[in-house]
C-alpha positions in Angstrom: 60.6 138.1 156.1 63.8 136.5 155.2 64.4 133.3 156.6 67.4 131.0 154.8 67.4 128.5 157.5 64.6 126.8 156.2 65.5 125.9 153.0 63.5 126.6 149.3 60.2 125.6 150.2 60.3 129.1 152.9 60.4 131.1 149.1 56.6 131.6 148.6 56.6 133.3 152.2 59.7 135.9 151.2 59.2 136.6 147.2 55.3 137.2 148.1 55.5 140.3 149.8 56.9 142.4 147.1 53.4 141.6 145.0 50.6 142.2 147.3 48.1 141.0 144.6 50.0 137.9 142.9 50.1 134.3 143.5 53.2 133.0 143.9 54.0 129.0 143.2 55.9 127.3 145.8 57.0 123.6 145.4 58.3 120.9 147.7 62.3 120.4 147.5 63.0 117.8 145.0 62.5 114.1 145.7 61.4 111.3 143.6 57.6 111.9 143.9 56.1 114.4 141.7 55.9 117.9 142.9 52.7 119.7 143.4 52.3 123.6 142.6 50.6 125.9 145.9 49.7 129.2 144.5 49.8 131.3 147.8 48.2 134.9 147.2 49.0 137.7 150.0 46.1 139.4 149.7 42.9 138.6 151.0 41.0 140.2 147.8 42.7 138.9 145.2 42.3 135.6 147.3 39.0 135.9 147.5 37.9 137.0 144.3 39.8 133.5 142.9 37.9 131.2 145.5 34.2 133.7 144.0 35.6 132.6 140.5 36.5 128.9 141.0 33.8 128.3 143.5 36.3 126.6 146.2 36.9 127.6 149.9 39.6 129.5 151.4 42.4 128.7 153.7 43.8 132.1 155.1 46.7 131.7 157.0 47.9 134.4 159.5 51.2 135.1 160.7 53.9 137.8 161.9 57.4 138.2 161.9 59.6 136.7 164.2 57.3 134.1 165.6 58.6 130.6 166.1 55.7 128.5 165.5 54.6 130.5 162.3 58.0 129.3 161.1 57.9 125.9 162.2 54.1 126.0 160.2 56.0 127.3 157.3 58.4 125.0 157.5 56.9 121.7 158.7 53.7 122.1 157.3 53.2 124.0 154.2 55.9 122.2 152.7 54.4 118.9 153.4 53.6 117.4 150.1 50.2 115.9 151.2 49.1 119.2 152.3 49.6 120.5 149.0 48.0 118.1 147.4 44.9 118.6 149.2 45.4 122.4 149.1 46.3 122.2 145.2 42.9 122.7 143.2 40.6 122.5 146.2 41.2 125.5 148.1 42.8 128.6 147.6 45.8 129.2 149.6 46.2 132.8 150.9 49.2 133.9 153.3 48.7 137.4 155.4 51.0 139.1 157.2 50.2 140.8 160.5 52.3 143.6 159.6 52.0 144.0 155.7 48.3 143.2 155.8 47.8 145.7 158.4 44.4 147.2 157.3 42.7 143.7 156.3 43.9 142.3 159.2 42.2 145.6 161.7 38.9 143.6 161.0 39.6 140.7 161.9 40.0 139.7 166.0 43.3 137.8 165.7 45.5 137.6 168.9 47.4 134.6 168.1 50.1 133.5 165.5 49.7 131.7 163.7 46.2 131.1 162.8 44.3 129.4 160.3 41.0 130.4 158.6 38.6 128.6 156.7 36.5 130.7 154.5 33.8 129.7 151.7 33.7 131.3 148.3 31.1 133.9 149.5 33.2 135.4 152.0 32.0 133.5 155.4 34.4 132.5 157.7 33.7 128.6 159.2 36.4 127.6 160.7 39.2 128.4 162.6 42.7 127.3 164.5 44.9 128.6 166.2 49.3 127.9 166.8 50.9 125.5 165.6 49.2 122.9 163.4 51.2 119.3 162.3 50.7 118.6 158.6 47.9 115.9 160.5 46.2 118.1 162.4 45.7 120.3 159.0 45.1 117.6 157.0 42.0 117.0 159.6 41.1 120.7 159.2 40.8 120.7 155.6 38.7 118.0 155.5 36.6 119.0 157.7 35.8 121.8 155.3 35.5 119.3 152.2 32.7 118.0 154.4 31.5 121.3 155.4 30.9 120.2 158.9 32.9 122.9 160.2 31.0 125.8 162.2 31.6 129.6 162.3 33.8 130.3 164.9 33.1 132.9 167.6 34.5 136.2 167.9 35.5 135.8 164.0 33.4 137.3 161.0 33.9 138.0 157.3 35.8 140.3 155.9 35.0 142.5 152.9 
């Protein structure tokens, strides 16, 4: 997914998908406040197995191609530097693909894009969203995980 409209923050989203296992570091343009380092995986193992290992939740963000608001999320959003400051070193950020995650994604009952996941280290998913979400409406999400006060959502379950 090639998108050049959107500037060098969109990266993560295009270099990603020609390593299915590796994180890949994506940074806020340049401006005078210190950037802060995402490392996005695109696959939900590898994701997981770093959140097992550090002992931090997951944020699992679904998307497609060609969908507006997944762009505008990309765009408005991920890039936000307060996002990734929260994200950075207290979550682990993982980015899947409806079409490229095809088989991880069969187990899971997603019908809109995009849509955001919380996940604990173990595997269980507590939280959900679904569209478009302002860099304030995420900022609330992910807190509410901090304070886990955020319940399984129905219809979703954990994936192995």
């Amino acid at each position: 997914m090639v998108l050049l409209g959107f500037g060098s923050c969109l990266l993560f989203f295009c270099a990603a998908d020609s390593h299915a296992d590796m994180p890949v570091s994506i940074r806020e343009q340049a401006s005078t406040a210190e950037q802060t380092p995402v490392a996005w995986h695109t696959s939900l193992q590898s994701g997981w197995r770093e959140a097992k290992r550090r002992g931090v939740p997951m944020v699992i963000y679904i998307t497609t191609q060609d969908c507006v608001y997944c762009d505008a999320m990309k765009q408005n959003t991920w890039c936000n530097q307060s996002v990734q400051q929260r994200l950075a070193g207290k979550f682990v950020a993982i980015r899947l693909n409806k079409l490229r995650n095809r088989q991880t994604l069969s187990r899971i009952s997603v019908d809109t894009f995009p849509t955001t996941l919380l996940g604990t280290p173990n595997g269980k998913v507590i939280g959900h969203r679904v569209g478009y979400q302002p860099p304030e409406a995420l900022q609330s999400f992910l807190a509410e995980a901090n304070r886990n006060r955020v319940t399984k959502a129905p219809g979703i379950q954990a994936v192995h």
